[in-house]
C-alpha positions as CSV (number, residue, x, y, z in Angstrom):
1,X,15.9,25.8,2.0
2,X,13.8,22.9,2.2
3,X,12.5,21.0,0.0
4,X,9.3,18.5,-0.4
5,X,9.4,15.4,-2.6
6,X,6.2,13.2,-2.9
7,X,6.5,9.5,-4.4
8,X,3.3,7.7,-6.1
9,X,4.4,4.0,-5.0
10,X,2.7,0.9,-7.0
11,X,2.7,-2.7,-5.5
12,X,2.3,-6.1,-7.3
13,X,-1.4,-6.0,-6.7
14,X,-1.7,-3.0,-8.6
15,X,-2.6,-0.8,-5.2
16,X,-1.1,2.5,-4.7
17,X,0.1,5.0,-1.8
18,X,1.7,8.5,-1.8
19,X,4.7,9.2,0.3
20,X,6.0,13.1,0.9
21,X,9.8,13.2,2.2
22,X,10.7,16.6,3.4
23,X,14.8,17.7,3.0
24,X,17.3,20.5,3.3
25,X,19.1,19.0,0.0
26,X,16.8,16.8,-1.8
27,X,15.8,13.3,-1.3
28,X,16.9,11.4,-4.4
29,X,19.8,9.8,-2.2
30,X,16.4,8.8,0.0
31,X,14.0,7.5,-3.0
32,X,16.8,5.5,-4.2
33,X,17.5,3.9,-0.3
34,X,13.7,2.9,-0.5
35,X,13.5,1.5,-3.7
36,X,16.7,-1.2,-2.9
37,X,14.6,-1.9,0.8
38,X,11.1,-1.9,-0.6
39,X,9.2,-4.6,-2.9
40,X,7.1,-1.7,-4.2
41,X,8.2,0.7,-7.3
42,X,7.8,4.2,-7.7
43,X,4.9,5.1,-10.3
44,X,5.7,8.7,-10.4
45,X,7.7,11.7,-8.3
46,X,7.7,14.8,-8.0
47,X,10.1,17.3,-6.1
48,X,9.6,20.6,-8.7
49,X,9.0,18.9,-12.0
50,X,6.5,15.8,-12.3
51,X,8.6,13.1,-13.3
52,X,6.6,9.0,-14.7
53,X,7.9,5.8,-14.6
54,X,6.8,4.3,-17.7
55,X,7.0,0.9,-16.7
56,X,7.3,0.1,-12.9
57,X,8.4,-3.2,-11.3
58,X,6.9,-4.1,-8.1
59,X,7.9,-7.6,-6.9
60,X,5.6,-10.1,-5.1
61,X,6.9,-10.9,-1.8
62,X,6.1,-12.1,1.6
63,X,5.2,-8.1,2.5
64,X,4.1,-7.1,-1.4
65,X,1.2,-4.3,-0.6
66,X,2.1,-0.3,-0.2
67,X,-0.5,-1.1,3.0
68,X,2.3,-2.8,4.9
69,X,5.3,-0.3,5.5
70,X,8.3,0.2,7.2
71,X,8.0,3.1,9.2
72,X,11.6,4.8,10.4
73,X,11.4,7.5,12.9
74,X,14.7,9.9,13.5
75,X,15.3,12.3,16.6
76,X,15.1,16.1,15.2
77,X,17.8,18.8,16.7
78,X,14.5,20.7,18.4
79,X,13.2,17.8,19.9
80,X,10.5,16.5,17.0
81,X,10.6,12.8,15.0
82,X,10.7,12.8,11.6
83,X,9.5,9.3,9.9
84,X,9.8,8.0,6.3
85,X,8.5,5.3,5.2
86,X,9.1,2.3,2.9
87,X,6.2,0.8,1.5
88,X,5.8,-2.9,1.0
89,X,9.5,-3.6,2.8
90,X,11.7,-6.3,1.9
91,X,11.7,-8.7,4.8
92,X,15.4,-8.9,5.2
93,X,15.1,-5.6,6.7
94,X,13.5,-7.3,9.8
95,X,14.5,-9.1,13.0
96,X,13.0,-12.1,13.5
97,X,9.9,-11.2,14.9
98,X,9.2,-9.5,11.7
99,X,7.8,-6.1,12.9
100,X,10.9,-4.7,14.6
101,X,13.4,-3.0,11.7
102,X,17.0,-4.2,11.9
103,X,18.8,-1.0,11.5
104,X,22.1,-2.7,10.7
105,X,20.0,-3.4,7.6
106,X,19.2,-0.3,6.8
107,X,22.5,1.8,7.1
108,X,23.0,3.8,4.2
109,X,19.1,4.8,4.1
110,X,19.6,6.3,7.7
111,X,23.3,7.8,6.9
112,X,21.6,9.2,4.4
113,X,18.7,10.6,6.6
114,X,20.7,12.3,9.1
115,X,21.6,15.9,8.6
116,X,19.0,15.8,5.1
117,X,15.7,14.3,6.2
118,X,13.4,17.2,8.0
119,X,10.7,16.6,10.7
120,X,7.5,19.1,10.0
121,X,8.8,21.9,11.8
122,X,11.6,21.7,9.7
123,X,14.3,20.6,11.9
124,X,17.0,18.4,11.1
125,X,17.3,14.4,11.6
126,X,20.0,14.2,13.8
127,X,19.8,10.3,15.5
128,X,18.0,7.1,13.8
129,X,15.5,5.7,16.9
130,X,13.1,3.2,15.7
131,X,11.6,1.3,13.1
132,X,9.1,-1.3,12.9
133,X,6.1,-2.4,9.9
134,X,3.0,-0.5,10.0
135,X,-0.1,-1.7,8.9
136,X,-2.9,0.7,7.2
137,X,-6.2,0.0,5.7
Protein backbone atom coordinates (compact mmCIF):
# COMPACT_ATOMS: atom_id res chain seq x y z
CA UNK A 1 0.00 0.00 0.00
CA UNK A 2 1.38 3.30 -0.44
CA UNK A 3 1.58 5.89 1.45
CA UNK A 4 1.84 9.87 1.12
CA UNK A 5 3.65 12.08 3.71
CA UNK A 6 3.76 15.88 3.27
CA UNK A 7 6.37 18.03 5.35
CA UNK A 8 5.72 22.03 6.14
CA UNK A 9 9.60 23.06 6.05
CA UNK A 10 10.61 26.51 7.85
CA UNK A 11 14.02 28.29 7.04
CA UNK A 12 15.92 30.88 9.15
CA UNK A 13 14.19 33.67 7.35
CA UNK A 14 10.98 32.55 8.46
CA UNK A 15 9.88 31.37 4.70
CA UNK A 16 8.11 28.21 4.16
CA UNK A 17 7.65 25.27 1.47
CA UNK A 18 5.67 22.00 1.50
CA UNK A 19 7.31 18.77 0.49
CA UNK A 20 5.02 15.38 -0.34
CA UNK A 21 7.21 12.07 -0.22
CA UNK A 22 5.27 9.11 -1.60
CA UNK A 23 6.32 5.40 0.02
CA UNK A 24 5.34 1.70 0.10
CA UNK A 25 6.41 1.78 3.97
CA UNK A 26 6.47 5.20 5.29
CA UNK A 27 8.91 7.85 5.06
CA UNK A 28 10.02 8.70 8.55
CA UNK A 29 13.45 6.88 7.81
CA UNK A 30 13.26 9.72 4.75
CA UNK A 31 12.19 12.95 6.97
CA UNK A 32 14.77 12.09 9.35
CA UNK A 33 17.74 11.67 6.24
CA UNK A 34 16.57 15.30 5.29
CA UNK A 35 16.55 16.89 8.45
CA UNK A 36 20.57 15.70 9.18
CA UNK A 37 21.27 17.09 5.17
CA UNK A 38 19.03 20.17 5.30
CA UNK A 39 19.62 23.66 7.18
CA UNK A 40 15.80 23.97 7.17
CA UNK A 41 13.36 22.31 10.07
CA UNK A 42 10.25 20.67 9.71
CA UNK A 43 7.18 23.01 11.01
CA UNK A 44 4.69 20.37 10.77
CA UNK A 45 3.90 16.62 9.04
CA UNK A 46 1.52 14.77 8.25
CA UNK A 47 1.33 11.12 6.89
CA UNK A 48 -2.42 10.05 8.54
CA UNK A 49 -2.47 12.20 11.72
CA UNK A 50 -1.26 15.97 11.64
CA UNK A 51 1.62 16.05 13.66
CA UNK A 52 3.48 20.23 14.99
CA UNK A 53 6.76 21.05 15.92
CA UNK A 54 6.42 23.41 18.63
CA UNK A 55 9.54 24.98 18.33
CA UNK A 56 11.59 24.49 15.04
CA UNK A 57 15.29 25.12 14.49
CA UNK A 58 16.32 26.26 11.14
CA UNK A 59 20.05 27.17 10.98
CA UNK A 60 21.46 30.10 8.85
CA UNK A 61 23.91 28.86 6.44
CA UNK A 62 25.59 29.51 3.18
CA UNK A 63 22.17 27.83 1.38
CA UNK A 64 19.59 28.84 4.46
CA UNK A 65 16.06 29.45 2.28
CA UNK A 66 13.49 26.37 1.59
CA UNK A 67 13.88 28.28 -2.15
CA UNK A 68 17.20 26.64 -2.68
CA UNK A 69 16.95 22.67 -2.62
CA UNK A 70 18.53 19.66 -3.29
CA UNK A 71 16.71 17.82 -5.69
CA UNK A 72 17.51 13.82 -5.81
CA UNK A 73 16.09 11.93 -8.66
CA UNK A 74 15.95 7.77 -8.49
CA UNK A 75 15.30 5.34 -11.50
CA UNK A 76 11.73 3.63 -10.93
CA UNK A 77 11.39 -0.28 -11.83
CA UNK A 78 8.76 0.93 -14.83
CA UNK A 79 10.95 3.26 -16.23
CA UNK A 80 9.74 6.73 -14.21
CA UNK A 81 12.09 9.11 -11.77
CA UNK A 82 11.04 9.75 -8.58
CA UNK A 83 12.71 13.00 -6.84
CA UNK A 84 12.72 14.20 -3.20
CA UNK A 85 13.92 17.02 -2.20
CA UNK A 86 15.88 18.72 0.69
CA UNK A 87 15.17 22.16 1.24
CA UNK A 88 17.78 24.62 2.19
CA UNK A 89 20.72 21.77 1.86
CA UNK A 90 23.70 21.72 3.82
CA UNK A 91 26.63 22.48 1.61
CA UNK A 92 28.73 19.61 2.57
CA UNK A 93 26.40 17.63 0.50
CA UNK A 94 27.98 19.30 -2.65
CA UNK A 95 30.99 18.90 -4.96
CA UNK A 96 32.83 21.67 -5.43
CA UNK A 97 31.06 23.45 -7.98
CA UNK A 98 28.26 23.62 -5.48
CA UNK A 99 25.23 22.61 -7.67
CA UNK A 100 26.20 18.98 -8.39
CA UNK A 101 25.10 16.56 -5.12
CA UNK A 102 27.90 14.31 -3.91
CA UNK A 103 26.15 11.18 -3.39
CA UNK A 104 28.89 9.65 -1.29
CA UNK A 105 27.35 12.30 0.93
CA UNK A 106 24.19 11.32 0.92
CA UNK A 107 24.27 7.50 1.44
CA UNK A 108 22.02 6.46 3.94
CA UNK A 109 19.18 9.07 2.58
CA UNK A 110 19.44 7.08 -0.80
CA UNK A 111 19.76 3.39 0.94
CA UNK A 112 16.98 4.47 2.42
CA UNK A 113 15.07 5.58 -0.85
CA UNK A 114 15.56 2.49 -2.79
CA UNK A 115 12.98 -0.14 -2.56
CA UNK A 116 10.60 2.63 -0.25
CA UNK A 117 10.54 5.98 -2.06
CA UNK A 118 7.68 5.77 -4.99
CA UNK A 119 7.61 7.76 -8.37
CA UNK A 120 3.80 9.00 -9.18
CA UNK A 121 2.82 6.00 -10.85
CA UNK A 122 3.69 4.34 -7.91
CA UNK A 123 6.61 2.33 -8.86
CA UNK A 124 9.51 1.62 -6.83
CA UNK A 125 13.02 3.53 -6.55
CA UNK A 126 15.23 1.08 -7.60
CA UNK A 127 18.82 3.21 -8.62
CA UNK A 128 19.93 6.76 -7.18
CA UNK A 129 20.83 8.91 -10.67
CA UNK A 130 21.25 12.47 -9.95
CA UNK A 131 21.25 15.28 -7.75
CA UNK A 132 21.97 18.81 -8.01
CA UNK A 133 20.43 22.35 -6.09
CA UNK A 134 17.39 23.74 -7.58
CA UNK A 135 16.47 27.16 -7.38
CA UNK A 136 12.63 28.36 -7.13
CA UNK A 137 11.04 31.68 -6.81
Amino acid sequence: MADARSIVWVDSGGNNTITLIRTDTGASTIQTDLLALSNADWFNEWEGTLNLNGSPAPTFADYPSVTQQATIIFQCADGTTARVDIPAPQIGIFLSDGVTVDSTMITTLITDCIGNLMSSSLSLATAYLTGFLNRRN
